[in-house]
Structure formats: C-alpha cells, structure tokens
N, CA, C and O atoms as a Maestro MAE file, in Angstrom:
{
 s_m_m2io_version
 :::
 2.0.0
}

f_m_ct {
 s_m_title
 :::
 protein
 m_atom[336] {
  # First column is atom index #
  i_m_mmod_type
  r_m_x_coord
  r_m_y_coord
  r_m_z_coord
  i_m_residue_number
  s_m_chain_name
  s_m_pdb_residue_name
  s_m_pdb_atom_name
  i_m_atomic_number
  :::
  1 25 0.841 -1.182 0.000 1 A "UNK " " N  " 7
  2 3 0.000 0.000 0.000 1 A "UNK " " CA " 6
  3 2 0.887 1.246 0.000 1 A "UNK " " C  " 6
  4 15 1.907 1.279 0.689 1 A "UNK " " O  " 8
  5 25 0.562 2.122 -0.656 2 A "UNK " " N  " 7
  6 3 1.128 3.524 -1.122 2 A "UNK " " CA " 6
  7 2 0.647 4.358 0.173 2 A "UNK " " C  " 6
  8 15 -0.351 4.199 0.875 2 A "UNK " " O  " 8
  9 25 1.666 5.275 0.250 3 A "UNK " " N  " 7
  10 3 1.534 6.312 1.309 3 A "UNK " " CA " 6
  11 2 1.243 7.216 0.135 3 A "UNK " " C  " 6
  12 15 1.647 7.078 -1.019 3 A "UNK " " O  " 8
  13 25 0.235 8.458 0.785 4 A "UNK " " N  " 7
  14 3 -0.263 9.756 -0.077 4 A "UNK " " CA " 6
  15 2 -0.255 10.848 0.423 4 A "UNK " " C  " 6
  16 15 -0.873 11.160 1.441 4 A "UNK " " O  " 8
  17 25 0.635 11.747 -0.415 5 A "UNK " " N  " 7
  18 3 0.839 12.474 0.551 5 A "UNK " " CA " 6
  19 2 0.589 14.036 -0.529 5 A "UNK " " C  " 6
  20 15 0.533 14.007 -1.759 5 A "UNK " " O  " 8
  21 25 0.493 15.056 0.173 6 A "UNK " " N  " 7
  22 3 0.191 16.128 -0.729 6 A "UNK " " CA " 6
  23 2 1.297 17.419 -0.547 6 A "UNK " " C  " 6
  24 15 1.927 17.667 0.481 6 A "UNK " " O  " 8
  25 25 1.349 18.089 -1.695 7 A "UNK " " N  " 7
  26 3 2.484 19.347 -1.575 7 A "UNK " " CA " 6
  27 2 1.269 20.478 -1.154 7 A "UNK " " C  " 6
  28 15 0.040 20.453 -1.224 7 A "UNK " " O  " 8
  29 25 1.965 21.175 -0.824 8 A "UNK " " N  " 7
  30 3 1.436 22.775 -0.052 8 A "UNK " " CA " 6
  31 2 0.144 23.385 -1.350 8 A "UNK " " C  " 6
  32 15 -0.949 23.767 -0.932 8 A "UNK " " O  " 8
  33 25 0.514 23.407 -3.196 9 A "UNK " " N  " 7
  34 3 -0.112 24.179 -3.555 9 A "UNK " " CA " 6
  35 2 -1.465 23.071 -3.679 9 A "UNK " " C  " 6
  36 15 -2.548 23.655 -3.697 9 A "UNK " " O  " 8
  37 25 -1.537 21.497 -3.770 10 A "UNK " " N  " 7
  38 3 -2.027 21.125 -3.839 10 A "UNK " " CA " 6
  39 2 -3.488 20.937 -3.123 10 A "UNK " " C  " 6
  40 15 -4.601 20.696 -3.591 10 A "UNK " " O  " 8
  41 25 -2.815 21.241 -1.235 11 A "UNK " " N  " 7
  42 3 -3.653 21.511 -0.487 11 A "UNK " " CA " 6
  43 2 -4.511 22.695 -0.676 11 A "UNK " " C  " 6
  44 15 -5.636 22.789 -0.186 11 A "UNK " " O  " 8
  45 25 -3.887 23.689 -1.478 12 A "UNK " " N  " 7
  46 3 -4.922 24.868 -1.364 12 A "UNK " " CA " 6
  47 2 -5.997 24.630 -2.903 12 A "UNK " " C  " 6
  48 15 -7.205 24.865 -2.937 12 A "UNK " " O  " 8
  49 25 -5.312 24.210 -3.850 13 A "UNK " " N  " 7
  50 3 -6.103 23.497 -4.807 13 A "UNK " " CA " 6
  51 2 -7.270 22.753 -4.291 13 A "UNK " " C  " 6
  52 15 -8.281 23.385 -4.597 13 A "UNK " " O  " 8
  53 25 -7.518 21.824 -3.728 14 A "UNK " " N  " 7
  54 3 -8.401 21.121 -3.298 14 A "UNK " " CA " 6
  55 2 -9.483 21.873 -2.548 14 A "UNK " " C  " 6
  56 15 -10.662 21.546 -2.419 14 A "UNK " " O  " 8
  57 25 -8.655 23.292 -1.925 15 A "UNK " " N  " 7
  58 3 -10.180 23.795 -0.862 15 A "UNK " " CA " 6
  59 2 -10.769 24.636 -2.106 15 A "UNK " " C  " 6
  60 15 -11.985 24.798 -2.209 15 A "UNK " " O  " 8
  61 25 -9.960 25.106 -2.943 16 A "UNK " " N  " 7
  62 3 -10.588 25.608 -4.820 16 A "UNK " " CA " 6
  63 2 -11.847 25.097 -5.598 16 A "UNK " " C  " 6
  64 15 -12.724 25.593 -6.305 16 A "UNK " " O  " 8
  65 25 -11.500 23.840 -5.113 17 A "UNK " " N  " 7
  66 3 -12.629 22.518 -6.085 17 A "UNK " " CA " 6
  67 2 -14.316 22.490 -6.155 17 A "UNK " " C  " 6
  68 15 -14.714 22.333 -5.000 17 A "UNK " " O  " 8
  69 25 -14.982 22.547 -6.706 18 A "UNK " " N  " 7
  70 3 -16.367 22.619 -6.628 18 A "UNK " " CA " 6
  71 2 -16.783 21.716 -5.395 18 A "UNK " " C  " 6
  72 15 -16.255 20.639 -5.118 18 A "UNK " " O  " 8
  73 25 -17.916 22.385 -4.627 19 A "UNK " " N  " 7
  74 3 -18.286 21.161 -3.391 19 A "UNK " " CA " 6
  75 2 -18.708 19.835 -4.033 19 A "UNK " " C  " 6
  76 15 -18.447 18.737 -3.541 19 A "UNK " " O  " 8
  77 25 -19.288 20.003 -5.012 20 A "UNK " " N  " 7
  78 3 -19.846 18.841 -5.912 20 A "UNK " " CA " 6
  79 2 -18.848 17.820 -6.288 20 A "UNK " " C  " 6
  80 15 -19.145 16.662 -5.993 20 A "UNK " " O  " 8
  81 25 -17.929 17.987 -6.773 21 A "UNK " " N  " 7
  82 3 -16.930 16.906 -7.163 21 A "UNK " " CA " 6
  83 2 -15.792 16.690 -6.010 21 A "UNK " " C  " 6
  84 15 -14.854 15.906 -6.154 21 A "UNK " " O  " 8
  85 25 -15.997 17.468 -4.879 22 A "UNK " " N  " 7
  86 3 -15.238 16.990 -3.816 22 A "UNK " " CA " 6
  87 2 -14.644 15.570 -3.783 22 A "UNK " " C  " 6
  88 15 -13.635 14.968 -4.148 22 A "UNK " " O  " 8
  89 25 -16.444 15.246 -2.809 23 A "UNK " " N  " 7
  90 3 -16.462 13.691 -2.785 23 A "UNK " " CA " 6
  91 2 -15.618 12.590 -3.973 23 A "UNK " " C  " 6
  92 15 -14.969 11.596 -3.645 23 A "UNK " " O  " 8
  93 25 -15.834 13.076 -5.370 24 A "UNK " " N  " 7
  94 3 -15.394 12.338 -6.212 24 A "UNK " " CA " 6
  95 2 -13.421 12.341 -6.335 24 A "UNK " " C  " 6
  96 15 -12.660 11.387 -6.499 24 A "UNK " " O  " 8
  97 25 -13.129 13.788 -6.177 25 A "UNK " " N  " 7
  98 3 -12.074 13.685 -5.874 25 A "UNK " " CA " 6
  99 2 -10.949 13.052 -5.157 25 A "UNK " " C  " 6
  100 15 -9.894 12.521 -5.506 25 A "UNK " " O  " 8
  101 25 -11.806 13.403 -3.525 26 A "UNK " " N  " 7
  102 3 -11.544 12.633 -2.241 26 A "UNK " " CA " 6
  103 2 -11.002 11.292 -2.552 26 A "UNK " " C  " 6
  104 15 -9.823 10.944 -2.611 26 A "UNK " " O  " 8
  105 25 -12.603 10.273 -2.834 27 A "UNK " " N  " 7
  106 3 -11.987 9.290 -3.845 27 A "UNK " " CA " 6
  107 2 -11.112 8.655 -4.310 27 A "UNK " " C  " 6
  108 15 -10.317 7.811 -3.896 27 A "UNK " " O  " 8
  109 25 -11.349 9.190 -5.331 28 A "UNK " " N  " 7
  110 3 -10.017 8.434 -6.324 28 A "UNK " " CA " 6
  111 2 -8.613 9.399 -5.780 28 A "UNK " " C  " 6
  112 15 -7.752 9.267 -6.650 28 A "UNK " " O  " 8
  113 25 -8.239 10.065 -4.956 29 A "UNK " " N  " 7
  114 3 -7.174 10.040 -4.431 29 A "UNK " " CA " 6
  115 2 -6.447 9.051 -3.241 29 A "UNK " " C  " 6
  116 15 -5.274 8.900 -2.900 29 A "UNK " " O  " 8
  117 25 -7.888 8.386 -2.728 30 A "UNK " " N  " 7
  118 3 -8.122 7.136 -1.888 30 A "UNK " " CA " 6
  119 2 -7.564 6.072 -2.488 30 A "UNK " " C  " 6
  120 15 -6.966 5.175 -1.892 30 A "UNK " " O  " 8
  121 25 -7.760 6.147 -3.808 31 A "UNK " " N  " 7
  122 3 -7.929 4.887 -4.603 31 A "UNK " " CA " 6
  123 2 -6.392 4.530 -4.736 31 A "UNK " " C  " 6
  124 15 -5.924 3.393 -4.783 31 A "UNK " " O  " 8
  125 25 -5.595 5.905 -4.797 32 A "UNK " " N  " 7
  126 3 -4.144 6.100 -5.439 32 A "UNK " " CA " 6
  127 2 -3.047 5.209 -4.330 32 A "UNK " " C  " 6
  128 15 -1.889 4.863 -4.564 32 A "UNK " " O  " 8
  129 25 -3.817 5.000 -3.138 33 A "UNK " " N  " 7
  130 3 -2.816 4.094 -2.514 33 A "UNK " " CA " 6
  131 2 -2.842 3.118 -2.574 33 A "UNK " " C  " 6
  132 15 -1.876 2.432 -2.239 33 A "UNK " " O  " 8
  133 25 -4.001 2.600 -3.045 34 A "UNK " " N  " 7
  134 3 -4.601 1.491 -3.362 34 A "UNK " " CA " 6
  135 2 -3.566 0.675 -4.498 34 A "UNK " " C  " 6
  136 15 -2.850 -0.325 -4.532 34 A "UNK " " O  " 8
  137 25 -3.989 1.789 -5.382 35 A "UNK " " N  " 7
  138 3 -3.293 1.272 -7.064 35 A "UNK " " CA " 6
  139 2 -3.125 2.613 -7.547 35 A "UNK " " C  " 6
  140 15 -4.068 3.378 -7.745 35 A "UNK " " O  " 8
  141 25 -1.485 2.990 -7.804 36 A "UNK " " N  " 7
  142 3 -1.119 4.356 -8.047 36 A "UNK " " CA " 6
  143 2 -0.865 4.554 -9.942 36 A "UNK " " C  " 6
  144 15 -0.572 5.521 -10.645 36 A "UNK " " O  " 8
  145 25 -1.153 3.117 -10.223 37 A "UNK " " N  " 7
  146 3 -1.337 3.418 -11.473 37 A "UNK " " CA " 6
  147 2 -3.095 2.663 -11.806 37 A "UNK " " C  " 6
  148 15 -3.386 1.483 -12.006 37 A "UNK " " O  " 8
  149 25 -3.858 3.704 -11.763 38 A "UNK " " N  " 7
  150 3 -5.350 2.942 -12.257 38 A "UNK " " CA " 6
  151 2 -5.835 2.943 -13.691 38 A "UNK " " C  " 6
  152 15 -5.031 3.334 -14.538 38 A "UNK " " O  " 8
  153 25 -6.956 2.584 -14.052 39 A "UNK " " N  " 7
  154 3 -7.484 2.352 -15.554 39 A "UNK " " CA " 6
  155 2 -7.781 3.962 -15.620 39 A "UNK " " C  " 6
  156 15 -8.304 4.693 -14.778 39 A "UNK " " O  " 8
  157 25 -7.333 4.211 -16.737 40 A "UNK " " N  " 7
  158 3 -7.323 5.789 -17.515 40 A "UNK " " CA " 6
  159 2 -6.059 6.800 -17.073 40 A "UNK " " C  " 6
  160 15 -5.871 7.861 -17.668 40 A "UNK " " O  " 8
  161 25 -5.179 6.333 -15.917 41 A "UNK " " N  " 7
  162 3 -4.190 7.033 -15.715 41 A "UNK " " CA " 6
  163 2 -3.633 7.492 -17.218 41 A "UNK " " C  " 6
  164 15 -4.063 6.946 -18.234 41 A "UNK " " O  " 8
  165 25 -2.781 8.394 -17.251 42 A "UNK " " N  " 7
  166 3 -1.879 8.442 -17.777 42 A "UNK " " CA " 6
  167 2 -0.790 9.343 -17.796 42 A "UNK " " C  " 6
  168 15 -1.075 10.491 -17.456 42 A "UNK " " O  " 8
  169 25 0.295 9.135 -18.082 43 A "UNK " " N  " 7
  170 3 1.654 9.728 -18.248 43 A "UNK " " CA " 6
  171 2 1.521 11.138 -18.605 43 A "UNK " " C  " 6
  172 15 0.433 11.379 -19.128 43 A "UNK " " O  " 8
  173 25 2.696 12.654 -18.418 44 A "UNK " " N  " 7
  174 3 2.140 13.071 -18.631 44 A "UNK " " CA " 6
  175 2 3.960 13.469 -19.859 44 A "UNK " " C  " 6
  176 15 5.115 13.121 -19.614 44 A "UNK " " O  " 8
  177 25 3.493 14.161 -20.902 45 A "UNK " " N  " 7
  178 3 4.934 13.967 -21.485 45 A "UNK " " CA " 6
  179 2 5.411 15.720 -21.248 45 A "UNK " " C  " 6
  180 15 4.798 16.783 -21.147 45 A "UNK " " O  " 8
  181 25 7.277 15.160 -21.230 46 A "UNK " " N  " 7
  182 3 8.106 15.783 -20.558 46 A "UNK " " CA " 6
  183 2 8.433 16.015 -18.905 46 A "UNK " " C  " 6
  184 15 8.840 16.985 -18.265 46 A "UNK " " O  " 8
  185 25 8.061 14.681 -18.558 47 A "UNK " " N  " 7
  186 3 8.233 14.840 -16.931 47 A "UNK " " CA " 6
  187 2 8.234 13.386 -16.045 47 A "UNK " " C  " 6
  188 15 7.333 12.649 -15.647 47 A "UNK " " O  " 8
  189 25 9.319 13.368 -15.972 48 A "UNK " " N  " 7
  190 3 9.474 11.754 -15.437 48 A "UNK " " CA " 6
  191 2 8.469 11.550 -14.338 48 A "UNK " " C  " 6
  192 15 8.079 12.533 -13.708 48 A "UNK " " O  " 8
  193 25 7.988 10.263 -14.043 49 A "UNK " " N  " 7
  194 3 6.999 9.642 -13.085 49 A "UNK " " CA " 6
  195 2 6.018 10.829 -12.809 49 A "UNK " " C  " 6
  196 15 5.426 10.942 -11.736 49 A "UNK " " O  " 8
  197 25 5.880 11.732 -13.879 50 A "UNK " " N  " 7
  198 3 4.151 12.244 -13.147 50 A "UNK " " CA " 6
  199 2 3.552 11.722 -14.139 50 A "UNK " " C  " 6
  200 15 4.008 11.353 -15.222 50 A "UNK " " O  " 8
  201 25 1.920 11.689 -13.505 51 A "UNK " " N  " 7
  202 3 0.921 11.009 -14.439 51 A "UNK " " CA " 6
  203 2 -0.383 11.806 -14.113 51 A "UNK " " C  " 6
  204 15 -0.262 12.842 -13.459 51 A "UNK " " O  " 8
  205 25 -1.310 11.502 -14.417 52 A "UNK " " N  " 7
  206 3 -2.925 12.457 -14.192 52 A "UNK " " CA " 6
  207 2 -3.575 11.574 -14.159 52 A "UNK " " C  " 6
  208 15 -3.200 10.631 -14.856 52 A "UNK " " O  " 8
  209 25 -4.871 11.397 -13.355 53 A "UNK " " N  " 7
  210 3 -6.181 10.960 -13.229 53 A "UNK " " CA " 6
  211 2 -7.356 12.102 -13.286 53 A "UNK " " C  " 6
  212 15 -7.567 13.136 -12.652 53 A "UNK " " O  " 8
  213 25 -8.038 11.393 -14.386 54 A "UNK " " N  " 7
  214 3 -9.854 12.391 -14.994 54 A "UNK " " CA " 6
  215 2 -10.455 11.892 -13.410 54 A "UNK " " C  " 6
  216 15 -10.247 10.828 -12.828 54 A "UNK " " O  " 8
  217 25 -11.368 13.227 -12.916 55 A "UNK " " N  " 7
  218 3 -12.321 13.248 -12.280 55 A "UNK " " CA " 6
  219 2 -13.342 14.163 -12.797 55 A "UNK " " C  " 6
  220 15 -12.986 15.259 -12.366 55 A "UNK " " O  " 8
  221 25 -14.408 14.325 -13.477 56 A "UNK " " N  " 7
  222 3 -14.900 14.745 -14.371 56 A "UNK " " CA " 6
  223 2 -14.378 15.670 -14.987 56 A "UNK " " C  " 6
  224 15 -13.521 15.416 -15.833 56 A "UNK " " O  " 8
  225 25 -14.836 17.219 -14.666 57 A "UNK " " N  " 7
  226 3 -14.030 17.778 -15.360 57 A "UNK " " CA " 6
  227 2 -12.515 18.509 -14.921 57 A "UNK " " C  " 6
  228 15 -11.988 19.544 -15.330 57 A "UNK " " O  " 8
  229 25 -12.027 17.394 -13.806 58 A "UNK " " N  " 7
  230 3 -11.156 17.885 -12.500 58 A "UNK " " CA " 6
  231 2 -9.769 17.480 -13.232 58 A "UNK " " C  " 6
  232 15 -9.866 17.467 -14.459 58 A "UNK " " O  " 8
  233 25 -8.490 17.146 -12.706 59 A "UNK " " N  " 7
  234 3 -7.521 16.385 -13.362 59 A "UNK " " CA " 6
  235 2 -6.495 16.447 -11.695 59 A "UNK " " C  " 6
  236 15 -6.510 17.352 -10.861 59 A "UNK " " O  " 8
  237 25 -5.945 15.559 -11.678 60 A "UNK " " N  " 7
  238 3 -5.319 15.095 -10.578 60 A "UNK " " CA " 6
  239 2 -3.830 14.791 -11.032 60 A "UNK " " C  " 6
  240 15 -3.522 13.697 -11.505 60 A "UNK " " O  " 8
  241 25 -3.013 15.731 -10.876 61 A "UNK " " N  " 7
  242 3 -1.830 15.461 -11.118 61 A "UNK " " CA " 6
  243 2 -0.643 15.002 -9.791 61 A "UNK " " C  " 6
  244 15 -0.426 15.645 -8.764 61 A "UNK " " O  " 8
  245 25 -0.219 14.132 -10.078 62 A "UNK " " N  " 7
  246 3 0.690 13.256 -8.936 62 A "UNK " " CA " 6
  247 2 2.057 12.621 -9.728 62 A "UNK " " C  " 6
  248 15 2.276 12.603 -10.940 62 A "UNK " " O  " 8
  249 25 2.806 12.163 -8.740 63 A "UNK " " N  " 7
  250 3 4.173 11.496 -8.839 63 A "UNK " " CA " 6
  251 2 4.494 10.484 -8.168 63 A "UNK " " C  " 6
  252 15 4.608 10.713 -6.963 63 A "UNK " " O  " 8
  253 25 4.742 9.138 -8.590 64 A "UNK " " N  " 7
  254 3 4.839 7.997 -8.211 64 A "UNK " " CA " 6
  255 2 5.875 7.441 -7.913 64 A "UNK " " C  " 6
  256 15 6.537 7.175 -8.917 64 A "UNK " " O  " 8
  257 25 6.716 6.878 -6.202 65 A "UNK " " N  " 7
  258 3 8.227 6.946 -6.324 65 A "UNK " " CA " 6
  259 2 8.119 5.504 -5.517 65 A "UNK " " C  " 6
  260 15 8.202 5.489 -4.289 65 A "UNK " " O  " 8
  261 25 7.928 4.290 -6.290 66 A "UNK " " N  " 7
  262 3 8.020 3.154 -6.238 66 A "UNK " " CA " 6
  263 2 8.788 3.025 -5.365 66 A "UNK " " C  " 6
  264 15 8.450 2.348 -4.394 66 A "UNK " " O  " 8
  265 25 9.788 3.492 -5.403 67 A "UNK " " N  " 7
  266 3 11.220 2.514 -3.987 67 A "UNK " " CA " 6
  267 2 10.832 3.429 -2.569 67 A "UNK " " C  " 6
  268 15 11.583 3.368 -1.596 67 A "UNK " " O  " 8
  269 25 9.776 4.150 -2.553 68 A "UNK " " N  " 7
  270 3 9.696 4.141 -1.008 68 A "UNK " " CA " 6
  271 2 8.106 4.508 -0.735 68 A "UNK " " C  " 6
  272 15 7.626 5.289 0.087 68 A "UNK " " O  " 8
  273 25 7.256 3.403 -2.028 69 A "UNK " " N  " 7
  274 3 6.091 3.128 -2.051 69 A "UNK " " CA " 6
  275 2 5.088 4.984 -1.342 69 A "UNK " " C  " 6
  276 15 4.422 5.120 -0.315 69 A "UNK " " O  " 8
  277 25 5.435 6.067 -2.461 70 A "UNK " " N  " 7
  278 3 4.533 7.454 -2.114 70 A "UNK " " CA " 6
  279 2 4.360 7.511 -3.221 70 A "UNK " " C  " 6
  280 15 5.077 7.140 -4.149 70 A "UNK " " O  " 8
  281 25 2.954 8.196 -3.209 71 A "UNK " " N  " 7
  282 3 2.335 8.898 -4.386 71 A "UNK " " CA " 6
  283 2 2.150 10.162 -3.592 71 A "UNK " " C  " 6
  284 15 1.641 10.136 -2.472 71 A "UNK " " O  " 8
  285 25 2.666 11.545 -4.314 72 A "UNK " " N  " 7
  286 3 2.768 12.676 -4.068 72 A "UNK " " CA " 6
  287 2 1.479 13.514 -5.277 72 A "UNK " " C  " 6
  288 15 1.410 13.372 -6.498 72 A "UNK " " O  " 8
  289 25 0.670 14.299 -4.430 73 A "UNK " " N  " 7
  290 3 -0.554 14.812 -5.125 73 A "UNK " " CA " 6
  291 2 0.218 16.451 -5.623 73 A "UNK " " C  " 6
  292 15 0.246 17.323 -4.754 73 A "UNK " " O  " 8
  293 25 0.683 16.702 -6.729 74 A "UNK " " N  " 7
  294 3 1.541 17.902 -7.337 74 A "UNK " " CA " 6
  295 2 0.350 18.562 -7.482 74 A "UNK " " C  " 6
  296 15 0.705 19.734 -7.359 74 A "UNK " " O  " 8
  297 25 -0.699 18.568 -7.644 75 A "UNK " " N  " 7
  298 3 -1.610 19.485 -7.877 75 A "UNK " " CA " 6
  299 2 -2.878 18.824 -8.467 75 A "UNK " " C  " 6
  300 15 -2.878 17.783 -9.125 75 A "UNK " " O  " 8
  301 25 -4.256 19.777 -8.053 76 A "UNK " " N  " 7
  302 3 -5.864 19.814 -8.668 76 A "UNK " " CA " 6
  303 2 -6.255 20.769 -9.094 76 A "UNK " " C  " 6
  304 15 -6.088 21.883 -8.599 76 A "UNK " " O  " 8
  305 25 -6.908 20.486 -10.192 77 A "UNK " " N  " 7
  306 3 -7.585 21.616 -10.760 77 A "UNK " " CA " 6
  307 2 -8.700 21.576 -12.041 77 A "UNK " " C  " 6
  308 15 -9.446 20.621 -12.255 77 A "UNK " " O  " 8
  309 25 -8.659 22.616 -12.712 78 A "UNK " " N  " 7
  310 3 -9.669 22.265 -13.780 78 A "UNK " " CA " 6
  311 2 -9.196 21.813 -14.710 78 A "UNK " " C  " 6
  312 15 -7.985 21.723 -14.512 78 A "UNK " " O  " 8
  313 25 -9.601 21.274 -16.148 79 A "UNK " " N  " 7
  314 3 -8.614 20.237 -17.007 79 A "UNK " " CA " 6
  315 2 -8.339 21.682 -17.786 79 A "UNK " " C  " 6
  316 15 -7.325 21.638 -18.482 79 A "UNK " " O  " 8
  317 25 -9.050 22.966 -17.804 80 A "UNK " " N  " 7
  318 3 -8.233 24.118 -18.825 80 A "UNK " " CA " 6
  319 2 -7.346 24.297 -18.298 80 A "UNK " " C  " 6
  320 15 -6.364 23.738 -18.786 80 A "UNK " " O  " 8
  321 25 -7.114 25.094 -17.095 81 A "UNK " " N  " 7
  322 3 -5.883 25.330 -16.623 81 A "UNK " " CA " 6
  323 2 -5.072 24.803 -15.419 81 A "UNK " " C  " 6
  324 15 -4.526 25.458 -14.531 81 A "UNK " " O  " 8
  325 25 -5.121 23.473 -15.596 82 A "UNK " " N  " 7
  326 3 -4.511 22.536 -14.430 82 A "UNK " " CA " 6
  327 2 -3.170 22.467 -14.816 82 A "UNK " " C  " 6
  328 15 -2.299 22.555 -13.950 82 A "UNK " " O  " 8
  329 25 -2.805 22.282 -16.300 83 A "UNK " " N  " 7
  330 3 -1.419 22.069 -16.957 83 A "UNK " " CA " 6
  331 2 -0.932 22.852 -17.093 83 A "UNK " " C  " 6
  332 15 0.181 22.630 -17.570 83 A "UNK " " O  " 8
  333 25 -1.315 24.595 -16.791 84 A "UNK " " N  " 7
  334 3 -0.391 25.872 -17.222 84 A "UNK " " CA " 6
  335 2 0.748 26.314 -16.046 84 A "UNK " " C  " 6
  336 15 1.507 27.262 -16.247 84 A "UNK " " O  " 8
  :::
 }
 m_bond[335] {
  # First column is bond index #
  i_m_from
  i_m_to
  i_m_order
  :::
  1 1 2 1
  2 2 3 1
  3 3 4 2
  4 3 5 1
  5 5 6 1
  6 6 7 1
  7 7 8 2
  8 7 9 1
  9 9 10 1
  10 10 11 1
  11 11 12 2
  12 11 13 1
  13 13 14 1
  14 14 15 1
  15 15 16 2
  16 15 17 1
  17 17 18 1
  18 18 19 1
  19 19 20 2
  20 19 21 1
  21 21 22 1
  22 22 23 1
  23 23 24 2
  24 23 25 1
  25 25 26 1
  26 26 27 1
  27 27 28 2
  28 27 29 1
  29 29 30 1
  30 30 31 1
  31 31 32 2
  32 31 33 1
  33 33 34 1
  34 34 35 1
  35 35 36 2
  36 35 37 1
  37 37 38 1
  38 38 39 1
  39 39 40 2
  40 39 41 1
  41 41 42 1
  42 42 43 1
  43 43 44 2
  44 43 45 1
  45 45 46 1
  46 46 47 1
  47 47 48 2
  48 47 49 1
  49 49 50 1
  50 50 51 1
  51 51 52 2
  52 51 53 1
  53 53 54 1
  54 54 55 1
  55 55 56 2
  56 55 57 1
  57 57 58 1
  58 58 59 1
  59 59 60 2
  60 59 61 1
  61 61 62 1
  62 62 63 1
  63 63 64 2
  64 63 65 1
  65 65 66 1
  66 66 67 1
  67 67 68 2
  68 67 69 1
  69 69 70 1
  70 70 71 1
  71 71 72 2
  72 71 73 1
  73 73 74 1
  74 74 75 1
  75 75 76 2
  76 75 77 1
  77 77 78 1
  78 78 79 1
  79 79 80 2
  80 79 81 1
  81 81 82 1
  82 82 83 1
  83 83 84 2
  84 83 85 1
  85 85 86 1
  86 86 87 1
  87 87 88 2
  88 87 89 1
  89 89 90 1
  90 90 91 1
  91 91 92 2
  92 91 93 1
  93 93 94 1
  94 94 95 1
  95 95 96 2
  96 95 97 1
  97 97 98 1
  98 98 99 1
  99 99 100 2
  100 99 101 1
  101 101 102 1
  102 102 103 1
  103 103 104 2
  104 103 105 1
  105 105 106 1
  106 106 107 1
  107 107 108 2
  108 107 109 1
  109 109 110 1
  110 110 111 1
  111 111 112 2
  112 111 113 1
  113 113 114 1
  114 114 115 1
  115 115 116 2
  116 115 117 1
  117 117 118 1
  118 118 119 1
  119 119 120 2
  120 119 121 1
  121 121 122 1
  122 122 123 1
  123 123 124 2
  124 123 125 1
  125 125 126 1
  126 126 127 1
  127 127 128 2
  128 127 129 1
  129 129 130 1
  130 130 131 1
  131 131 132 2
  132 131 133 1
  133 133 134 1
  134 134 135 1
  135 135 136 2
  136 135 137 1
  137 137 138 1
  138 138 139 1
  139 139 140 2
  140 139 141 1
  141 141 142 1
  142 142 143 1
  143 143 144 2
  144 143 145 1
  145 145 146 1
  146 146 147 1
  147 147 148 2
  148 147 149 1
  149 149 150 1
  150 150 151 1
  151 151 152 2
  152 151 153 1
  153 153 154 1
  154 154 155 1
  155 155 156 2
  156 155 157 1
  157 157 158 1
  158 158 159 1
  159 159 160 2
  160 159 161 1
  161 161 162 1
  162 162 163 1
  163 163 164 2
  164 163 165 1
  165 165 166 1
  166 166 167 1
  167 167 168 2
  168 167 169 1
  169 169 170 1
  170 170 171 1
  171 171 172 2
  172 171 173 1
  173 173 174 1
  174 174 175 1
  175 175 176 2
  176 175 177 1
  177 177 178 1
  178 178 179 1
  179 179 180 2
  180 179 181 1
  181 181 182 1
  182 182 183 1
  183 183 184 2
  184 183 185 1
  185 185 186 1
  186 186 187 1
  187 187 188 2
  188 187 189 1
  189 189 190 1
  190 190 191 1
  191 191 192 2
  192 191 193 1
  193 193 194 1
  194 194 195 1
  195 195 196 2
  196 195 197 1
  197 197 198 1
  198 198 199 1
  199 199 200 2
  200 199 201 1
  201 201 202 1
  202 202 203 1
  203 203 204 2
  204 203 205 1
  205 205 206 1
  206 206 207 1
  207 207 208 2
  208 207 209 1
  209 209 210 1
  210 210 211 1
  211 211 212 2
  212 211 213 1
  213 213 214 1
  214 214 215 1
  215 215 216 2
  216 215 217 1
  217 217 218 1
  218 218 219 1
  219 219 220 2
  220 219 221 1
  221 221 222 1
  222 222 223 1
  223 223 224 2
  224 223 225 1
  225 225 226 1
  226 226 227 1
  227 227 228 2
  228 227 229 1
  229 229 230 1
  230 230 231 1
  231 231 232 2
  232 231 233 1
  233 233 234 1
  234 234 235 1
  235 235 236 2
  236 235 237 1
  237 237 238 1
  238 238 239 1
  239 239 240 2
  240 239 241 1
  241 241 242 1
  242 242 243 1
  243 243 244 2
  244 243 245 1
  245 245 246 1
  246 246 247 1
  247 247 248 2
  248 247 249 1
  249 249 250 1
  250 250 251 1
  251 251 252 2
  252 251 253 1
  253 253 254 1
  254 254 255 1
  255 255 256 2
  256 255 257 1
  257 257 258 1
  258 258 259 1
  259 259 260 2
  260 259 261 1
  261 261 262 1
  262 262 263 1
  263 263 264 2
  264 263 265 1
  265 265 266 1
  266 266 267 1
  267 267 268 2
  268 267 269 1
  269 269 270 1
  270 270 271 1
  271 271 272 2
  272 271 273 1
  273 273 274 1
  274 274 275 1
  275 275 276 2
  276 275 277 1
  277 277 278 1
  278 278 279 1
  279 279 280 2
  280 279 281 1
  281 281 282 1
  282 282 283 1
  283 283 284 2
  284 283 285 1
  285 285 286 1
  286 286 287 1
  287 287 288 2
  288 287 289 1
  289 289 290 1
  290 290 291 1
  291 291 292 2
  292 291 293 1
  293 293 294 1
  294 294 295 1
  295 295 296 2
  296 295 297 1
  297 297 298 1
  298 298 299 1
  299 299 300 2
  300 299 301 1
  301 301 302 1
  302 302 303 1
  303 303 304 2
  304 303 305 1
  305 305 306 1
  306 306 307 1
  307 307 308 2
  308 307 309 1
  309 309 310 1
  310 310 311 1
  311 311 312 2
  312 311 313 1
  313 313 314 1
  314 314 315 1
  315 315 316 2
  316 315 317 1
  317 317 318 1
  318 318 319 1
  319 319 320 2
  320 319 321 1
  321 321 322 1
  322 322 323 1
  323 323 324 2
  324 323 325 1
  325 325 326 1
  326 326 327 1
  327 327 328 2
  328 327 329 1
  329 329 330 1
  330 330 331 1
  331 331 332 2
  332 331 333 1
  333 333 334 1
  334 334 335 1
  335 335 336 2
  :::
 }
}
C-alpha cells in the first residue's frame, strides 16, 4: 500500500474545487494508494513519473516513487488550466 501524501499548492487546490466533485475527488485520491497506477491514468509527457487521473471535469496530477512506495498529489484543478 502507497503512502499519499500532498504538496502545499495542492492543499490549497483542493479547498478551490467545486463542493460537488469533492467527494469524487476525495476518492479516487483514496484509490491512489490502493493502485497508483489505475485504468485511464496516464503519463504526462516531458516529466518523469508524473501522471494524471480524470475526475470529471477535474484532473489530478501526482508522482509515483516506487522505492519508497509514495504517491505525491503535485496538484488539482480544472482540465483548462490545471497544466499551465
């Protein structure tokens, strides 16, 4: 099982988030210790071990560091400007 852990801008990202997709968020960030690579993950290019997970119209960007089993939450946001 993955430890999850979050960076500073990430935390303030999350209090950002619609109340509505909270819950869904919450979630599948639950899920990430579970299984830090899930169905629809994906890679993101130009950036070693980060990847994104869709929460509707949310995007969950994280970093996966296998040899001391953490997934780090780099940031949430909306899918327009989550990547800028």
């Amino acid at each position: 099982m993955y430890k999850v852990v979050f960076s500073k801008s990430a935390r303030k990202d999350l209090c950002r988030v619609d109340s509505t997709c909270l819950s869904a968020i919450d979630s599948n960030i639950r899920k990430l210790a579970q299984e830090p690579r899930p169905h629809g993950y994906r890679k993101l290019l130009g950036a070693e071990n980060t990847y994104r997970v869709r929460v509707g119209v949310y995007r969950i960007i994280y970093t996966i560091k296998d040899e001391i089993l953490t997934v780090e939450v780099i940031k949430i946001g909306h899918r327009c400007n989550v990547y800028k």
